[in-house]
N, C-alpha and C positions, 0 to 999 in steps of 0.2 A: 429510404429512411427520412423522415421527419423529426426538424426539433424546433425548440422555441420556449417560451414563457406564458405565463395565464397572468392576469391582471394581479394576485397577488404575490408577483413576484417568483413561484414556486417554476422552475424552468423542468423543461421533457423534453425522449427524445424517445419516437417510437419504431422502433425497424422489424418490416414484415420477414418472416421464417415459414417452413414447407413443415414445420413441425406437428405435431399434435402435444407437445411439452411448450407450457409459456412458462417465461423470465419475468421476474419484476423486481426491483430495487428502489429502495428509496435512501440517497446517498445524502447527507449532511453535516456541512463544510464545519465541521467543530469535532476537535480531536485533544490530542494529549497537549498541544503547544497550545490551546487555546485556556488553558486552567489556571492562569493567574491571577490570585484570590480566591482558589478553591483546594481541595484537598487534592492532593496527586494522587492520579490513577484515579478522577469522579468521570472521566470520560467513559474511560471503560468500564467503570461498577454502573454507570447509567445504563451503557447497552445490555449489560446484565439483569439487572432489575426492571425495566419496562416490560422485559416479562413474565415478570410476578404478578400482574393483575392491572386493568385497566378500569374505566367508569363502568362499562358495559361489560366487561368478562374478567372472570377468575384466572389464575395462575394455570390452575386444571383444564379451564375449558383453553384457554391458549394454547399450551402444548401439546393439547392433541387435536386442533382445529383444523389444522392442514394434516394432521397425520391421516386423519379418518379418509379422505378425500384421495390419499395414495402421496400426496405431496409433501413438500419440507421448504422446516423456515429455518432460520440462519441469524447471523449478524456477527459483525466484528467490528474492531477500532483499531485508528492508526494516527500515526502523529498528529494529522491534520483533520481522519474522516471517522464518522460512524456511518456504518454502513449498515441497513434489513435489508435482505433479502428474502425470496421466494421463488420455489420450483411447483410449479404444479402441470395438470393437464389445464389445453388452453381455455377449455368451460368454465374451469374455476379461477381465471384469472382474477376476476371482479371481486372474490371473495379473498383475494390474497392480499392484493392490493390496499384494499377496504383494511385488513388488518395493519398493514404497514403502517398506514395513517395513522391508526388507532393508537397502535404503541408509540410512535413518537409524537401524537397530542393529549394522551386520553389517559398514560401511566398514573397509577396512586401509587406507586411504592410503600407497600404496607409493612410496618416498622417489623415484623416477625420476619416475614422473609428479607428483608436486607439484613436482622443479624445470621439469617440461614445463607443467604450470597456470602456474605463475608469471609464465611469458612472457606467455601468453596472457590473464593478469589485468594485466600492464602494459601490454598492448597497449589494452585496455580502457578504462582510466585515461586513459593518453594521447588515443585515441580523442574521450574526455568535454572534456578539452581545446581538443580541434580544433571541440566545437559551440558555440559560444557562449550559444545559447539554455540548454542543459543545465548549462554551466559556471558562469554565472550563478546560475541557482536553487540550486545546492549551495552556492554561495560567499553565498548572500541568509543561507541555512539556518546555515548555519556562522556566521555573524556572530548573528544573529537570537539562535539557543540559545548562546552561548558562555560554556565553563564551565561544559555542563551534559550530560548524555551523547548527547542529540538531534542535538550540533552536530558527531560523529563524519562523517564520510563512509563512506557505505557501502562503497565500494570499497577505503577504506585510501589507504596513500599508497605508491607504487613502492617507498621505504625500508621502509614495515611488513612490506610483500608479504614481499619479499624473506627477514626472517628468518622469517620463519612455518618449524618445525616439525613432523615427524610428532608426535612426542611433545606438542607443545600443542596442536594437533588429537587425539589422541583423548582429550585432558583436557577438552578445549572440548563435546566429544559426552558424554563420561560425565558431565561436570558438569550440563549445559543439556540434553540432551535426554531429560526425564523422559516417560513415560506421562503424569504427570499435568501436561504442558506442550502436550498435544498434541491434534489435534481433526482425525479422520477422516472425512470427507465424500464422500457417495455420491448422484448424479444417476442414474438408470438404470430401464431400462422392466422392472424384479424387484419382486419384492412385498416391501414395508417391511421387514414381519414378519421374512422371512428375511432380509433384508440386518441387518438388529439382530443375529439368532444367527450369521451372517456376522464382524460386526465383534467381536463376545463372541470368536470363535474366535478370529481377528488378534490379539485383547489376549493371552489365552491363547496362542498359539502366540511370539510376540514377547516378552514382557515376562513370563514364566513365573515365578511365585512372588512376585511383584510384588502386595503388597495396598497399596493408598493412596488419598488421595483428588485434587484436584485440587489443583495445588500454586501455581496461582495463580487465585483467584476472580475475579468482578466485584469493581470497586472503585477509585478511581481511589489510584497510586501517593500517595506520600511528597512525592515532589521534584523538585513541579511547578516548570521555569524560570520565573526571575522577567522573563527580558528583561534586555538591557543598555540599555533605555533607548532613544532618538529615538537615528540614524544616518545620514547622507548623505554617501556615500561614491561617490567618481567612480574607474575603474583606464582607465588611457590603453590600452588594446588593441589599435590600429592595424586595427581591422576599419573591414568595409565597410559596414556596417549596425550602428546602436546597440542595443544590448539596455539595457532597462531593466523592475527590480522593485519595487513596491513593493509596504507590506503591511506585518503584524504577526500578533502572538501570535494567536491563536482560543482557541474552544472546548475541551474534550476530550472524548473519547468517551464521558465520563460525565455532562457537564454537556448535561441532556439537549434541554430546553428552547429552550436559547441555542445548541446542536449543530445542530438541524433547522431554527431560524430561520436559520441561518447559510448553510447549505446551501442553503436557499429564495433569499436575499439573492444568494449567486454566481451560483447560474443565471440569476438577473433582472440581473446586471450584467453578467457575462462568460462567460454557460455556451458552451455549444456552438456554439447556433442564433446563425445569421447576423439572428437580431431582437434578439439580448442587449443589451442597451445599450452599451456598449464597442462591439460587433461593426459596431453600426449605424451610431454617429456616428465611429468612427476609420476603420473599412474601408468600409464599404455609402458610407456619404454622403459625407467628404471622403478618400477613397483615401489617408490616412498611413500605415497600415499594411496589411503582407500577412496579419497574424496576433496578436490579443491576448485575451487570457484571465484569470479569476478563480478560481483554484483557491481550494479547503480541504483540508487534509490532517488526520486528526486521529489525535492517538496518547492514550494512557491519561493522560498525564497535564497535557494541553496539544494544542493544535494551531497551525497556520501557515494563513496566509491571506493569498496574495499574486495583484498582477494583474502579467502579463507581456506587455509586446510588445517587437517588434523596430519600428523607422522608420527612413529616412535622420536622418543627422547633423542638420541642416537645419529636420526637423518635430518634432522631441524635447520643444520648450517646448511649442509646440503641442500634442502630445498628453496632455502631463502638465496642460495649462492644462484641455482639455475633459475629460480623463479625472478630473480634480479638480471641475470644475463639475457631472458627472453623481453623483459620489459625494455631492457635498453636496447636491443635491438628496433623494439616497434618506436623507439624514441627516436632511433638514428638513421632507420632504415626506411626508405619507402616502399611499401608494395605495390610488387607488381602489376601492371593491368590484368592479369589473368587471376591473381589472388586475390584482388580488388572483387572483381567479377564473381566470383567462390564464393567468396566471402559474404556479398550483397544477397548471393541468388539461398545459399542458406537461412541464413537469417531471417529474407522474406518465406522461406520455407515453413520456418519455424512459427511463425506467428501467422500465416494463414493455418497451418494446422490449429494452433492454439485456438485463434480466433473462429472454429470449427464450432467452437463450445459454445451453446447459447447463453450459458451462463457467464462465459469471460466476455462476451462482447456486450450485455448486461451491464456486467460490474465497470465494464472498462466506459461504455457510454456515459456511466452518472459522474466517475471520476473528470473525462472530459467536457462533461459542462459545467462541472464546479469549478474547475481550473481555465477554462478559457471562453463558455459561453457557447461555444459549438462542438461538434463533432466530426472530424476530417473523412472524409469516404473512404474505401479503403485505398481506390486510385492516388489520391492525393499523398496519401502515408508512404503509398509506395514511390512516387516521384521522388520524395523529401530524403528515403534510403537511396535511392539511385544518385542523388545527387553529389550524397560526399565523398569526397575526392582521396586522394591518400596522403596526400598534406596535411588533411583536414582529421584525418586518425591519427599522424604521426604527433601533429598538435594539442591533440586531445589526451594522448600519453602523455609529453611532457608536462603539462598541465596538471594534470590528476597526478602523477607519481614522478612529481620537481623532488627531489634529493634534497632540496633545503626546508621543503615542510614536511618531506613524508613520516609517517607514525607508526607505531607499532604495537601492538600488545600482545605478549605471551602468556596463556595458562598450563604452568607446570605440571 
């Protein structure tokens, strides 16, 4: 693997695969928490509408440019990221690529199809509505940051949608989407070397006359939330199944230490595996729930750490009763060197299979050089899990789920 920078700023990182399917992504560092002074939710109606037409192509010839080819193009937004994406075979890598650029410099947003997105972004919203589980964790999120720009929703709100214009979309791309906010990722069975003089040409042909350097390094932000404090908040919802979150502030992506203990601690509580402790004693052993989990999400300058399940009405104390008995254990207890050992050797299980995907280790390269400027090997990743201790889990519980901030939110 290779990565690095081009003279305007615009950084890459290219890593060779045995494939005949090439990756490409073009990841930039401007998301939902960057919208102040814009309409909420312009982050994401932007990644919407860039593909409604550019200087050089229509809405038409777009959406089926890679289709024709056998391939697929993509995009999504997140607090901090919009993300293109691209699948294709690796001959048409150049022609994928080529488009990325295109839509994040070349967009017209022609005033007919943004009032045609619109719909289709309030249909979205609404959508998020109708799940409860999804509705819930934005509404945890939104309480949790409040006051602070994390507690934005990504979608917006049906009124923001609404007034978004052309004119503040192409303010939102000239302002935000710099070269040096951006990090182009390449999976594919070509040789490094050349994908580097590759990605040199993209900067050049894209961003022409453009000398800069990176216009946001590593480093964690300014104005980390402080939290509003302990919360337990019930909303009557007349549903059929109770959702409930609790949870608090995390780590940040800088805090490095206390980041991969944290990491380590979710998977042993609520990862995936049907052995996670949540999975075992709520579903496996006394059937309360159909589905409960321990996320961490971590942004630059903070992160959220919440476990979610659904149960009947019924088993709700119940599960909050043993799902609190299991957390205090990992607060008071230390594991054992052999569950230590389990526990590390899963985990790394899990994410070498993940990282199997060309497309995750794609997405996950542009994310890592937006956030810190390089990209770790995989040896190095795997040192940094072998290294924490059970101290350093037990720590990382008390921390995320302290009894004097923990939060809650119930949908009835």
């Amino acid at each position: 693997m290779i990565y690095g920078s081009t003279d305007c700023g615009l950084q890459y990182a290219v890593r060779r695969s045995g494939s005949a399917v090439a990756y490409c992504a073009l990841s930039i560092k401007c998301g939902t928490r960057d919208e102040a002074g814009y309409s909420s939710g312009i982050a994401h109606f932007t990644e919407h509408t860039m593909f409604k037409g550019t200087s050089g192509k229509s809405a038409s010839v777009i959406s089926s440019y890679l289709d024709k080819l056998g391939g697929e193009l993509n995009a999504f937004t997140t607090k901090e990221e919009i993300v293109l994406h691209a699948t294709v075979l690796k001959e048409d890598l150049p022609k994928a690529a080529n488009l990325l650029f295109e839509l994040a410099t070349s967009a017209t947003f022609p005033e007919d199809e943004i009032e045609l997105e619109k719909g289709v972004v309030t249909d979205e919203i609404n959508s998020y509505k109708d799940s409860p589980s999804e509705d819930i964790y934005d509404k945890f999120e939104e309480m949790l940051f409040k006051g602070h720009p994390l507690s934005a929703p990504i979608l917006g709100t049906v009124a923001s949608v609404r007034k978004i214009r052309r004119k503040e979309l192409e303010k939102f791309v000239r302002e935000k989407f710099l070269p040096g906010k951006m990090a182009f990722s390449v999976v594919a069975d070509i040789d490094e070397e050349k994908m580097v003089k590759f990605a040199t040409r993209l900067a050049g042909k894209w961003f022409p006359g453009h000398i800069g350097n990176v216009e946001e390094g590593a480093g964690a932000l300014a104005c980390a939330p402080s939290g509003p404090g302990k919360f337990d908040k019930t909303v009557n919802k007349r549903n059929h199944q109770v959702n409930c979150v609790i949870g608090g502030i995390g780590p940040s992506l800088y805090d490095e230490e206390d980041r991969i203990a944290t990491v380590l601690m979710c998977n042993i509580l609520g990862g995936p595996a049907s052995n996670s402790i949540l999975n075992y004693i709520l579903r496996e052993k006394n059937g309360l729930v159909y589905g409960v989990e321990c996320s961490y999400t971590q942004y630059s300058d903070s992160g959220i750490v919440t476990v979610c399940m659904g149960c009947d009405k019924e088993n709700l104390e119940r599960c909050l009763k043993l799902a609190g008995k299991e957390i205090s254990r990992l607060q008071t207890t230390l594991l054992s060197p052999s569950k230590l050992a389990a526990a590390k050797k899963q985990f790394l299980g899990q994410l070498a299979i993940s990282s199997d995907n060309g497309e995750t280790q794609c997405l996950a390269m542009g994310k890592s050089l937006l956030a810190y400027g390089n990209v770790l090997s995989d040896e190095s990743s795997k040192a940094k899990i072998e290294a924490v201790s059970s101290g350093q889990i037990r720590e990382a519980a008390r921390k995320v789920f302290d009894e004097g901030s923990l939060c809650r939110l119930v949908f009835l």
